[in-house]
SEKENU-828937 format. One line per 8 residues: number of its first residue (from 1); their letters; for each residue x, y, z of C-alpha. Coordinates in steps of 0.2 Angstrom, whole numbers, plus 5000, padded with zeros to 4 digits. Each point is the difference from the previous one (the first is absolute). Example, Ala and Ser with C-alpha at 12.3 -4.5 7.8 and 13.67 -1.06 7.14 Angstrom:
# residues 2
1) as) 5062,4978,5039  5006,5017,4997
This chain:
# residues 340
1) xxxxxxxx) 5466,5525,5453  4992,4987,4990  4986,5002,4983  4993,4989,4993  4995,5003,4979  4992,4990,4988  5001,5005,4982  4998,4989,4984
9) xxxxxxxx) 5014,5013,4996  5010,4994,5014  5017,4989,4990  5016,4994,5009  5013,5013,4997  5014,4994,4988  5013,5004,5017  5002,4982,5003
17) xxxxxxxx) 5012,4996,4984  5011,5012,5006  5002,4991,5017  5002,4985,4992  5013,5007,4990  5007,5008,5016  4998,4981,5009  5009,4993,4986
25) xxxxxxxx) 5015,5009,4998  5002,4998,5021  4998,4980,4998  5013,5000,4984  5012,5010,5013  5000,4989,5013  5006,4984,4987  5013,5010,4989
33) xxxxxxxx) 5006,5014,5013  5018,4997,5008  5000,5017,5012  5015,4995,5012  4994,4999,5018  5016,5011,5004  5010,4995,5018  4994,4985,5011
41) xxxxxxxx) 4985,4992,4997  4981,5003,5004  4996,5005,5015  5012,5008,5007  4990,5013,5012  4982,4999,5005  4985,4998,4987  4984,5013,5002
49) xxxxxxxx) 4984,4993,4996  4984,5012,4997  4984,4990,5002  4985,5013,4991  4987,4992,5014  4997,5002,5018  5007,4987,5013  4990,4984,5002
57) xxxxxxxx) 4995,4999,4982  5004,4984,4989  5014,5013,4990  5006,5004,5018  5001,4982,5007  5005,4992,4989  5016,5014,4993  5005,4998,5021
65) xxxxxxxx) 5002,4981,4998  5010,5001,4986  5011,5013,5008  5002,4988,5014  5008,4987,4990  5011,5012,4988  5008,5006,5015  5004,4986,5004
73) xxxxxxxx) 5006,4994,4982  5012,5015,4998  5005,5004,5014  4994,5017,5000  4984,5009,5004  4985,5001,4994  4990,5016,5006  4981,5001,4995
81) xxxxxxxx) 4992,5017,5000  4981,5003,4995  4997,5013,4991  4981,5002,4995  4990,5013,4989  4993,5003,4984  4999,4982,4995  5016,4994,5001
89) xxxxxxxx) 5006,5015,4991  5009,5008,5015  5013,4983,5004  5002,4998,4979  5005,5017,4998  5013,5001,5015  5007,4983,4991  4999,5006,4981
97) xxxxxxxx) 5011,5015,5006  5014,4989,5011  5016,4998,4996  5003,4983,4991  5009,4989,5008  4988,4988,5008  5000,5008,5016  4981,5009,5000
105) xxxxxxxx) 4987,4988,4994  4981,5000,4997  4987,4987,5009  4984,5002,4991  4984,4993,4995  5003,4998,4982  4986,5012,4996  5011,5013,5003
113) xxxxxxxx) 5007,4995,4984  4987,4995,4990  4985,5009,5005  5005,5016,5005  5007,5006,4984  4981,5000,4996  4991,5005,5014  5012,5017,5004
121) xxxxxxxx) 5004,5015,4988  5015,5002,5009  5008,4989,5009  5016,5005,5006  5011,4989,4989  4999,4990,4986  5000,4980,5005  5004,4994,4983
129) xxxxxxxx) 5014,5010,4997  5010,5003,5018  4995,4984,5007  5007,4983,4999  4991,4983,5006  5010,4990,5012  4988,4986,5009  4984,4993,5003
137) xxxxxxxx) 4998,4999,5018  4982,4992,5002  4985,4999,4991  4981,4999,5007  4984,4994,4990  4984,5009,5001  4984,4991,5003  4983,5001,4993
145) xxxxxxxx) 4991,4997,5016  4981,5000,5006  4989,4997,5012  4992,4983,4999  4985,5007,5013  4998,5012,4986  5007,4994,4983  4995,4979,4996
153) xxxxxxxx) 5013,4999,4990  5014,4985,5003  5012,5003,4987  5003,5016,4987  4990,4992,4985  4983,5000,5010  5005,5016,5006  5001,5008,4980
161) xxxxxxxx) 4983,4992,4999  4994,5008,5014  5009,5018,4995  4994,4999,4981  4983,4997,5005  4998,5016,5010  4995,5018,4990  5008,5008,5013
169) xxxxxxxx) 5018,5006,5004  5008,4989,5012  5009,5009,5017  5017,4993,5004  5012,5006,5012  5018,5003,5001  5011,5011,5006  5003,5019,4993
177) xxxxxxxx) 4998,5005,4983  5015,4997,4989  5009,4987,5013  5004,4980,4990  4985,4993,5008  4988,5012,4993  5007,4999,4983  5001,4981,5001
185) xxxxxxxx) 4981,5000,5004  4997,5011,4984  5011,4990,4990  4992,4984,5006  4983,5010,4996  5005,5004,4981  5005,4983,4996  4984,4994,5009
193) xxxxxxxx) 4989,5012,4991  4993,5005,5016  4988,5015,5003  5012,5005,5017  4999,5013,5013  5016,5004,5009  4997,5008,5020  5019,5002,5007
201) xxxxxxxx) 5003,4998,5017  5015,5006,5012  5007,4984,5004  4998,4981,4996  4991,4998,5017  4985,5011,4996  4997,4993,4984  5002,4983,5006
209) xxxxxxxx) 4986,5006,5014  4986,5004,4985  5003,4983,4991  4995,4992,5015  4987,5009,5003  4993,4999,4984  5001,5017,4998  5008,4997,4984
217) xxxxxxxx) 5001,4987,4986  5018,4995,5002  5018,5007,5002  5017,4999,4991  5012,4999,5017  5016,4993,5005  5001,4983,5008  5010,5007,5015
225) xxxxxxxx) 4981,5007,5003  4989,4987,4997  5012,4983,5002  4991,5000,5018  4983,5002,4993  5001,4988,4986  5007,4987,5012  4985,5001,5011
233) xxxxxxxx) 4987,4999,4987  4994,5021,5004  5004,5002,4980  5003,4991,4985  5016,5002,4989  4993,5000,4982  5016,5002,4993  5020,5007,5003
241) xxxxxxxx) 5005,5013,4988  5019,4991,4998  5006,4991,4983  5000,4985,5013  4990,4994,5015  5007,5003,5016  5009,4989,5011  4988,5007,5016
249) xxxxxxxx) 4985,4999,4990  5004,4985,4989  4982,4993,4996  4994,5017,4994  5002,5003,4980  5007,5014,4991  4988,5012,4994  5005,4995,4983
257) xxxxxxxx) 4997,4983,5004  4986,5002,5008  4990,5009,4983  5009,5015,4996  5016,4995,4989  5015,5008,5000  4996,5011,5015  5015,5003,5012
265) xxxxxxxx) 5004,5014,5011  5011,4997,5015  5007,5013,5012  5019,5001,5002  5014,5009,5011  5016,5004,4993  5017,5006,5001  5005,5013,4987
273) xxxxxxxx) 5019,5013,5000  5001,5015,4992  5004,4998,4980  5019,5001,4998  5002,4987,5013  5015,4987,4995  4991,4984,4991  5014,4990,5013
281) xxxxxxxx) 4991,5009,5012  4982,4995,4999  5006,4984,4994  5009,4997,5019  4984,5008,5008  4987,4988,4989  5010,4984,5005  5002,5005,5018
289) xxxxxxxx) 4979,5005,5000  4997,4981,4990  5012,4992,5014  4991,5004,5015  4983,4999,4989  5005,4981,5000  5004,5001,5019  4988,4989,5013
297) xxxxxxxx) 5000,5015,5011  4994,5013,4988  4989,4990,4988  4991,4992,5013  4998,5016,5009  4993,5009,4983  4987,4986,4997  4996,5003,5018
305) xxxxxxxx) 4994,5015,4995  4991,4995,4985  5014,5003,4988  5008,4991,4988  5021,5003,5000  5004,5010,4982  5017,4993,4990  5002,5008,4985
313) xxxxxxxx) 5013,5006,4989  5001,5019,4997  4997,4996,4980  4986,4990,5006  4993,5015,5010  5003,5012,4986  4989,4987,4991  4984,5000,5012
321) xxxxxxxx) 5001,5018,5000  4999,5005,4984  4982,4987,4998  4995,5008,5017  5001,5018,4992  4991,4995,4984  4987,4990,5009  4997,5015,5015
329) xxxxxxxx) 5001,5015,4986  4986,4993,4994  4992,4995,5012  5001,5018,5009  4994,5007,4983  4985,4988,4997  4992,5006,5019  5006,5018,4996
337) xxxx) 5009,5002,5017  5012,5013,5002  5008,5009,5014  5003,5019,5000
C-alpha cells in the first residue's frame, strides 16, 4: 500500500552511499576477477530467465525476443518464466538466492534496482550487494503530453509559461504511485518549479483517456502509448524524458532541451545474475545480448514497439545505476512517498 508524506523534515537517507559502495566493488570484480569457468564453456545446459512482469508487457516482449535469438546463438535454450509480485521483489529474490553460475537470470525494469530499495522496508533481498548488472535490453522515453483541444501550448517553454502562471496545483496523470513514470513526472516537476498534483491510474490507457479528454493537464506516459496519438495530431509531445531524442519521435526535444536542463529520466529493462556470478560469464552473456541488439531482426522489431535497442557494458550499467539511485532517493524523499 502506498502513503504519501510531506515533511520539511523529510531528508534522503544516507542508504544510497552504501549501494554505491556495494555497486562499485561488483563493477571492480568484473575487470580484475579471474574465477575459472571450470569444464566446457558457457552454456552448456539450458538458461532460466525470470521476467518480474506479467506477459505482454514491454519487460515480457522484449526478454522473449532476446531469448529467441540466444537460443539460437548458443545452442541451448533459453526458458522465460514470469514471475510477478511485490514489485518486482518476487523474480529478484528467486535470482539473488540461485546458484551462480549463469544459469538463472533476472529480466526486470530497472526499478527493481533502483527504486525499490526506497520504496519497500523489506524487500526480500538486497540488489546492491547479491546482484550483478549484465545488459541493457531496451530503453523507452516518457513523454510530457497534452491535449491541444484543452492545453494551447505547441512546445514545452509556452507550456511552463502557462503552468507558472496558474495559482493552482496542476493534475497530471500517470500510472501507480511509485512506478518510473510517476517519479519522472515529479522529477520533471522539481526541476520545473511546478506546483504538481499527481492522480495515478492502472494502466497507460486510462491515463492517456483523461488527457484527451481534457480531464487533466497533461501526462508523463511511454511512447508505446501515445506514438499513435501523437502521430494523428490527438496530443502534443512537449518533450521526451531520454538524454537523447528519439529515433520514432525525432522532431520532438528533450525536456532538457526544451526548458528544463539537465532533466533526463528514461525507462529501461535489464538483464541481471545473482552476485557471485563468474565476470567471464556476464562478460559472454553482455556480448551475446549487444550482438543480437545490433541484429536487423531484433532492433527493428524493438523500435517497432517504441523502444530503442540498449548496448551497454556491465561497468557502464553499474555506472547509470548508481546516478539512478542517487537521483530517485531523492526524489522518493522530496514527495515523501513511501510504501509500507
Amino acid at each position: 500500500m502506498v502513503a504519501t508524506r510531506r515533511s520539511a523534515q523529510n531528508k534522503p537517507k544516507e542508504t544510497h552511499l552504501k549501494l554505491i559502495l556495494a555497486l562499485s566493488l561488483m563493477a571492480s570484480m568484473l575487470v580484475t576477477s579471474n574465477v575459472a569457468l571450470g569444464q566446457g564453456a558457457y552454456p552448456e545446459r539450458p538458461i532460466r530467465v525470470l521476467v518480474s512482469a506479467g506477459p505482454g508487457g514491454g519487460t515480457d516482449i522484449v526478454t522473449r525476443l532476446l531469448a529467441q535469438s540466444l537460443s539460437v546463438a548458443w545452442k541451448q535454450p533459453v526458458v522465460v518464466e514470469n514471475r510477478t509480485g511485490a514489485g518486482g521483489n518476487i523474480a529478484g529474490q528467486v535470482v539473488a538466492r540461485a546458484k551462480p553460475d549463469g544459469y538463472t537470470l533476472l529480466a526486470s525494469f530497472v526499478g527493481v534496482v533502483t527504486m525499490n530499495p526506497f520504496l519497500y522496508k523489506e524487500m526480500g533481498f538486497d540488489p546492491s550487494k547479491q546482484l550483478i548488472p549484465i545488459a541493457k535490453m531496451s530503453s523507452t522515453p516518457l513523454y510530457v503530453v497534452v491535449s491541444p483541444k484543452a492545453v494551447p501550448a505547441k512546445n514545452l517553454k509556452e507550456f511552463l509559461a502557462l503552468a507558472n502562471a496558474s495559482s493552482n496545483p496542476i493534475n497530471w496523470a500517470s500510472t501507480a504511485k511509485g512506478g518510473g513514470d510517476h517519479l519522472a513526472g515529479e522529477l520533471f516537476g522539481m526541476m520545473a518549479n511546478l506546483k504538481l498534483n499527481h492522480i495515478p491510474y492502472k494502466g497507460g490507457a486510462d491515463a492517456l483517456a483523461d488527457v484527451l479528454a481534457g480531464r487533466v493537464t497533461f501526462g508523463m506516459l511511454s511512447i508505446p502509448t501515445t506514438l499513435s496519438h501523437i502521430r494523428s495530431g490527438q496530443i502534443v509531445a512537449l518533450g521526451g524524458s531520454g538524454k537523447t531524442r528519439s529515433p520514432l519521435l525525432p522532431n520532438v526535444p528533450t525536456i532538457s532541451e526544451g526548458g528544463v536542463p539537465g532533466y533526463e529520466s528514461d525507462t529501461w529493462y535489464g538483464l541481471w545474475a545473482p552476485a557471485g556470478t563468474p565476470p567471464e560469464v556476464i562478460e559472454k552473456i553482455n556480448a551475446s545480448v549487444r550482438e543480437a541488439l545490433r541484429s536487423e531482426s531484433v532492433s527493428s522489431r524493438i523500435l517497432e514497439l517504441g523502444m530503442e535497442p540498449g548496448g551497454e557494458s556491465p561497468s557502464q550499467l553499474v555506472e547509470l545505476i548508481q546516478r539512478e539511485m542517487v537521483k530517485n532517493e531523492k526524489t522518493i524523499a522530496a514527495i515523501g512517498l513511501v510504501r509500507q
